[in-house]
C-alpha positions as CSV (number, residue, x, y, z in Angstrom):
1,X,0.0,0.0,0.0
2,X,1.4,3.3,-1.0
3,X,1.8,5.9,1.9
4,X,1.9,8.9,-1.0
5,X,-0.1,12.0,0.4
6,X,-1.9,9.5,3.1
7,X,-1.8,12.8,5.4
8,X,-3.7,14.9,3.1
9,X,-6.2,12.0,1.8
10,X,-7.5,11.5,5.4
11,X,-7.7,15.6,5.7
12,X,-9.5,16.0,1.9
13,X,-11.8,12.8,3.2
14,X,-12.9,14.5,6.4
15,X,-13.2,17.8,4.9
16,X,-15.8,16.2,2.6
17,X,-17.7,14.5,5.2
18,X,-18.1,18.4,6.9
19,X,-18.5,19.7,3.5
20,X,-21.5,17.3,3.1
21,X,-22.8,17.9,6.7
22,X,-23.2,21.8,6.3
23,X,-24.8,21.1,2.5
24,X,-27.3,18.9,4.1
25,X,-28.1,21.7,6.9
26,X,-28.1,24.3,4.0
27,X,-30.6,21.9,1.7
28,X,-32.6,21.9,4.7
29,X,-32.5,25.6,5.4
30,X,-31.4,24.9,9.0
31,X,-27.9,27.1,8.4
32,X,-30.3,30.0,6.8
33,X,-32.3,30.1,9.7
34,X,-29.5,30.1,12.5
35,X,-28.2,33.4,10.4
36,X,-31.1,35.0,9.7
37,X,-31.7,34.7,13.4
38,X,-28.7,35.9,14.7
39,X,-29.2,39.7,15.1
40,X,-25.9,40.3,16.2
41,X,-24.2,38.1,13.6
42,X,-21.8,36.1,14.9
43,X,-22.9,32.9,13.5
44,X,-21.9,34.6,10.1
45,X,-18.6,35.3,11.2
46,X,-18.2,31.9,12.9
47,X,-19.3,30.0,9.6
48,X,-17.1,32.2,7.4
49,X,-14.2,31.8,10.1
50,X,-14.2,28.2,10.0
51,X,-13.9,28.1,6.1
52,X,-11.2,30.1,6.4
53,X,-9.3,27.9,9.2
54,X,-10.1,24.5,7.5
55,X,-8.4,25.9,4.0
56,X,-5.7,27.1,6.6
57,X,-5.4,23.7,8.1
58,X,-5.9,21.7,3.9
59,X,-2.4,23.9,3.0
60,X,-0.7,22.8,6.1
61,X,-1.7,19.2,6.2
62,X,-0.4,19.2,1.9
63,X,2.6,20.9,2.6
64,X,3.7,18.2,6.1
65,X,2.4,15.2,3.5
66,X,4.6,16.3,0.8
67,X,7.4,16.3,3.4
68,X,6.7,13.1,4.9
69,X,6.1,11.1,1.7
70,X,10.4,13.1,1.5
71,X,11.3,11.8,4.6
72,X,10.0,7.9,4.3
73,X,11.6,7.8,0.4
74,X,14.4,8.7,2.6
75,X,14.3,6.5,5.0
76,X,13.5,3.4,2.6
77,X,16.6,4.2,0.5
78,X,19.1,4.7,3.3
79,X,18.3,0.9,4.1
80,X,20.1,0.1,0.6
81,X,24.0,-0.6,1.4
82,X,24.7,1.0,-1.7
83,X,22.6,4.4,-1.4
84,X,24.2,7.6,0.0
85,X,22.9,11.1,0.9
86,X,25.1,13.8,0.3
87,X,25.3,17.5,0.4
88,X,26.7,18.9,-3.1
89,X,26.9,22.8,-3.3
90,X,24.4,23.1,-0.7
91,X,21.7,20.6,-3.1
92,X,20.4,17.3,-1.4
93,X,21.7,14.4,-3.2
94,X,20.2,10.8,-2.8
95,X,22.0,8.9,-4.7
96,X,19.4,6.6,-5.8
97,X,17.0,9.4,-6.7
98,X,18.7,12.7,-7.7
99,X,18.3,15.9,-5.8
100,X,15.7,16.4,-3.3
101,X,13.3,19.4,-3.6
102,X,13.7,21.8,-1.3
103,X,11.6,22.1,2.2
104,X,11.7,21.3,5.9
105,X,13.3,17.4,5.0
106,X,15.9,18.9,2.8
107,X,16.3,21.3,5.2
108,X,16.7,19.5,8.1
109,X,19.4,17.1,6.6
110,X,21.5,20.1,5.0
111,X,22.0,21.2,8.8
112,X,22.3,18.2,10.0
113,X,25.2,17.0,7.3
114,X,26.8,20.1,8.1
115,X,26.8,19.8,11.4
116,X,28.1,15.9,11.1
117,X,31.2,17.2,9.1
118,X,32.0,19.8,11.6
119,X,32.5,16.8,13.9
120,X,29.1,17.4,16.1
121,X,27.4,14.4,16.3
122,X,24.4,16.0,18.3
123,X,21.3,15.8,16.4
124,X,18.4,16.7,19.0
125,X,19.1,20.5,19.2
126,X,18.4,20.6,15.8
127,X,15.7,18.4,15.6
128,X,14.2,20.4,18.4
129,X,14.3,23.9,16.0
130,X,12.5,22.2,13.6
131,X,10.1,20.5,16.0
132,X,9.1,24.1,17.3
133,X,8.6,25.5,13.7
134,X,6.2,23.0,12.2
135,X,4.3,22.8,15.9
136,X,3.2,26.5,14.7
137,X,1.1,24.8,11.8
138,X,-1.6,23.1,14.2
139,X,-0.9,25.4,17.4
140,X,-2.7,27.8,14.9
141,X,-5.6,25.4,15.0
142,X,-6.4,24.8,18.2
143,X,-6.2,29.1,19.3
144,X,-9.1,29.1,16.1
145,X,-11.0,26.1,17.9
146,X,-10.4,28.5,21.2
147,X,-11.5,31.3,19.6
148,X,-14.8,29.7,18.3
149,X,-15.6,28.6,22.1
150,X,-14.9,32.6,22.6
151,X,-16.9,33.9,19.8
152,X,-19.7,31.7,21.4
153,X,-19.6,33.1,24.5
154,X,-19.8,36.3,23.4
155,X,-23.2,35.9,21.2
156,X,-24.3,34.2,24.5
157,X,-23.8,37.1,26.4
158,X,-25.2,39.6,23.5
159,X,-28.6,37.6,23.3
160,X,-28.8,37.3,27.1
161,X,-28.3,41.1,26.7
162,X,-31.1,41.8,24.4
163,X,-33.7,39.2,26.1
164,X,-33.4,41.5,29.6
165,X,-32.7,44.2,28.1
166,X,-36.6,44.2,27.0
167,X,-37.6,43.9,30.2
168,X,-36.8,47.5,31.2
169,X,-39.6,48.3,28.2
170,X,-42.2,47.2,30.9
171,X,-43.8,50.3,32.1
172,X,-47.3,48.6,32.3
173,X,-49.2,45.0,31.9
174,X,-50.6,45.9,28.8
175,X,-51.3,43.0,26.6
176,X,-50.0,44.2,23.0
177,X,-46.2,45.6,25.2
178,X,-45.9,42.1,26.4
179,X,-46.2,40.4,23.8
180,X,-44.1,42.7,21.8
181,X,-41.0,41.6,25.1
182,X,-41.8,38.4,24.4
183,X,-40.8,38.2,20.8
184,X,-37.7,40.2,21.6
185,X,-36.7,38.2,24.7
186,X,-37.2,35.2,21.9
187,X,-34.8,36.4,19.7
188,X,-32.4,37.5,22.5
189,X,-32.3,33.7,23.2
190,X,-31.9,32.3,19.8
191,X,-29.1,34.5,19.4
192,X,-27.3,33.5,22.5
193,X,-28.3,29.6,21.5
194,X,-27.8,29.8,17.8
195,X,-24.0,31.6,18.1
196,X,-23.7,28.9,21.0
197,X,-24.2,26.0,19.1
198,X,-22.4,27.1,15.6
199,X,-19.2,27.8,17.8
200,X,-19.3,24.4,19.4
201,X,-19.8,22.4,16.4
202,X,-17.1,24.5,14.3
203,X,-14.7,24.6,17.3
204,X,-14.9,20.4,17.3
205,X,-14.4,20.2,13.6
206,X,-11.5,22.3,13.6
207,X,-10.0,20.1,16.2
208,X,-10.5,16.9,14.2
209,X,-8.8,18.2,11.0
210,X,-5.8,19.3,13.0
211,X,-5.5,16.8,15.1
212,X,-4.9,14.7,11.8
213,X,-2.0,17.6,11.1
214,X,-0.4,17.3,14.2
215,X,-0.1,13.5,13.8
216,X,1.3,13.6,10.7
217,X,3.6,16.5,12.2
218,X,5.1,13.9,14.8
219,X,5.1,11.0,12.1
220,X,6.8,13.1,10.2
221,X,9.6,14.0,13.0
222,X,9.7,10.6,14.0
223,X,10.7,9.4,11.0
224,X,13.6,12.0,10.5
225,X,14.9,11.0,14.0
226,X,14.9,7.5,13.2
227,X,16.9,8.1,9.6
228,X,19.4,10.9,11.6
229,X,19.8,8.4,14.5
230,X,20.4,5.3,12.5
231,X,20.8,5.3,8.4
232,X,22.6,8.8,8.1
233,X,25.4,8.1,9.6
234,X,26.0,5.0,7.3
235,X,25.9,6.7,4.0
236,X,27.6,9.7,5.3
């Protein structure tokens, strides 16, 4: 079974799975009601935010596959005796491929030959530099899942402020004034329900597509450890 773009297939399928989730809310006019009822419309900003994110999080999770379908070609070809990697006027050369396109992989293993032929055979520092680089990619993701939770909380507390703020329209217990305070103190709620809801739902999603980022972030780290630790040194 081929691992090419494995990382980015599981994100594309998930993304389709939400992407068929919100067309079946939109076919059944449940997403134009929750925006049409949101006065102070947050639930537009929530549902254009997450867009945004997940097309945030699709480039990220290409960009680490493309690096770790890099780093296991890598990896399979340093376990051939008669394959080497080498570093030829600062180009990546595997021996049994040609030169490596540049990125983090390449990257990485530039440094690291340098740092071999200087006579430092330390490779965790390094490692570590990179390791705090790519962690930026999903780190991104979970503040946006963070900041869904916070731009529910805030329609919550907008709606609770229109459904009391109503009240102080009750001067008398006139039939027509109450039941105009009862339709607003209705919408005050859906608001603070509606923007509730849409942030919880779009706060989860975000978390499952980058939590498939960040474990193709430590794959991807893991395998380059193993290949620095063990097959680098033998075709150095």
């Amino acid at each position: 079974m081929t691992r090419d773009h494995k990382l980015f297939l599981n994100w594309l399928l998930t993304f389709s799975l939400i992407f068929f989730f919100f067309y079946i809310l939109y076919d059944n006019n449940i997403i134009q009601h929750l925006l049409s009822a949101d006065r102070s419309y947050i639930t537009t900003i929530i549902f254009s935010a997450f867009f945004i994110i997940s097309m945030h999080c699709g480039f990220y999770t290409f960009l680490v596959s493309c690096e770790l379908n890099k780093a296991h070609i890598i990896k399979k070809n340093l376990l051939k005796d008669d394959v080497k990697l080498r570093l030829i006027d600062d180009h990546l050369i595997l021996s049994s491929k040609g030169e490596m396109s540049d990125g983090i992989v390449s990257q990485y293993f530039k440094d690291l030959i340098n740092l071999k032929k200087k006579g430092n055979t330390e490779s965790a520092q390094i490692l570590d530099i990179y390791i705090k680089k790519v962690n930026a990619y999903f780190e991104f993701g979970w503040f946006s899942a963070d900041i869904m939770l916070k731009l529910g909380l805030i329609g919550t507390v907008i709606g609770f402020i229109i459904m009391l703020g109503s009240l102080s329209d009750i001067t008398t217990f006139d039939v027509s004034l109450l039941q105009g305070v009862l339709t607003t103190m209705g919408s005050g709620m859906g608001v603070a329900l509606y923007t509730t809801l849409s942030a919880l739902v779009t706060g989860v999603l975000i978390a499952l597509q980058y939590f498939n980022l960040e474990n193709g972030c430590e794959e991807l780290f893991s395998v380059l450890n193993q290949v620095s630790e063990v097959s680098l040194d033998n075709s150095l």
